[in-house]
Backbone bond lengths (Angstrom), bond angles and torsions (degrees), N, CA, C in turn:
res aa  C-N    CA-C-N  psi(-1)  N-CA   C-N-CA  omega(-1)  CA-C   N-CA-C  phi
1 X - - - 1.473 - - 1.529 109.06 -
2 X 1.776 115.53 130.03 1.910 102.34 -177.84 1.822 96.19 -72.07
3 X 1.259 90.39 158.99 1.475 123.90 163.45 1.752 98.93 -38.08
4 X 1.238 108.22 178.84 1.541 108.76 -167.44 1.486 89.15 -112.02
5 X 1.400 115.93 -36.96 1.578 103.58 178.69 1.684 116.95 -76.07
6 X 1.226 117.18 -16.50 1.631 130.22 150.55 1.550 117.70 -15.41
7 X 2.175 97.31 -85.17 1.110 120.31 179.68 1.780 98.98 -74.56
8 X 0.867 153.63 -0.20 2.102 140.20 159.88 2.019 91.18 -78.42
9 X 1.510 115.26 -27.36 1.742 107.80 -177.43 1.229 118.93 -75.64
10 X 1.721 98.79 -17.40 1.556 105.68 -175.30 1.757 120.64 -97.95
11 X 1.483 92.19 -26.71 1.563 107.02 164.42 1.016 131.13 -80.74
12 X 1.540 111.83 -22.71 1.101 115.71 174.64 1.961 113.36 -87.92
13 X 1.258 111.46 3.18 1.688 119.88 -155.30 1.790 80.36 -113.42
14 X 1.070 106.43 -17.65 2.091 107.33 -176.34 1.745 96.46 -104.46
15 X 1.091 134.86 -2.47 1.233 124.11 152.43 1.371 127.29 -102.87
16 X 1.442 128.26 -37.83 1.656 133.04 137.23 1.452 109.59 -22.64
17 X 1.437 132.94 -60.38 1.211 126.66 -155.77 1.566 103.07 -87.80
């Protein structure tokens, strides 16, 4: 399972983009 600050890098990298 990623880290929790992982998935906030990945959600946050799909609202930036």
């Amino acid at each position: 399972l990623l880290d929790f600050y992982d998935v906030i890098n990945v959600l946050g990298a799909c609202e930036i983009s």
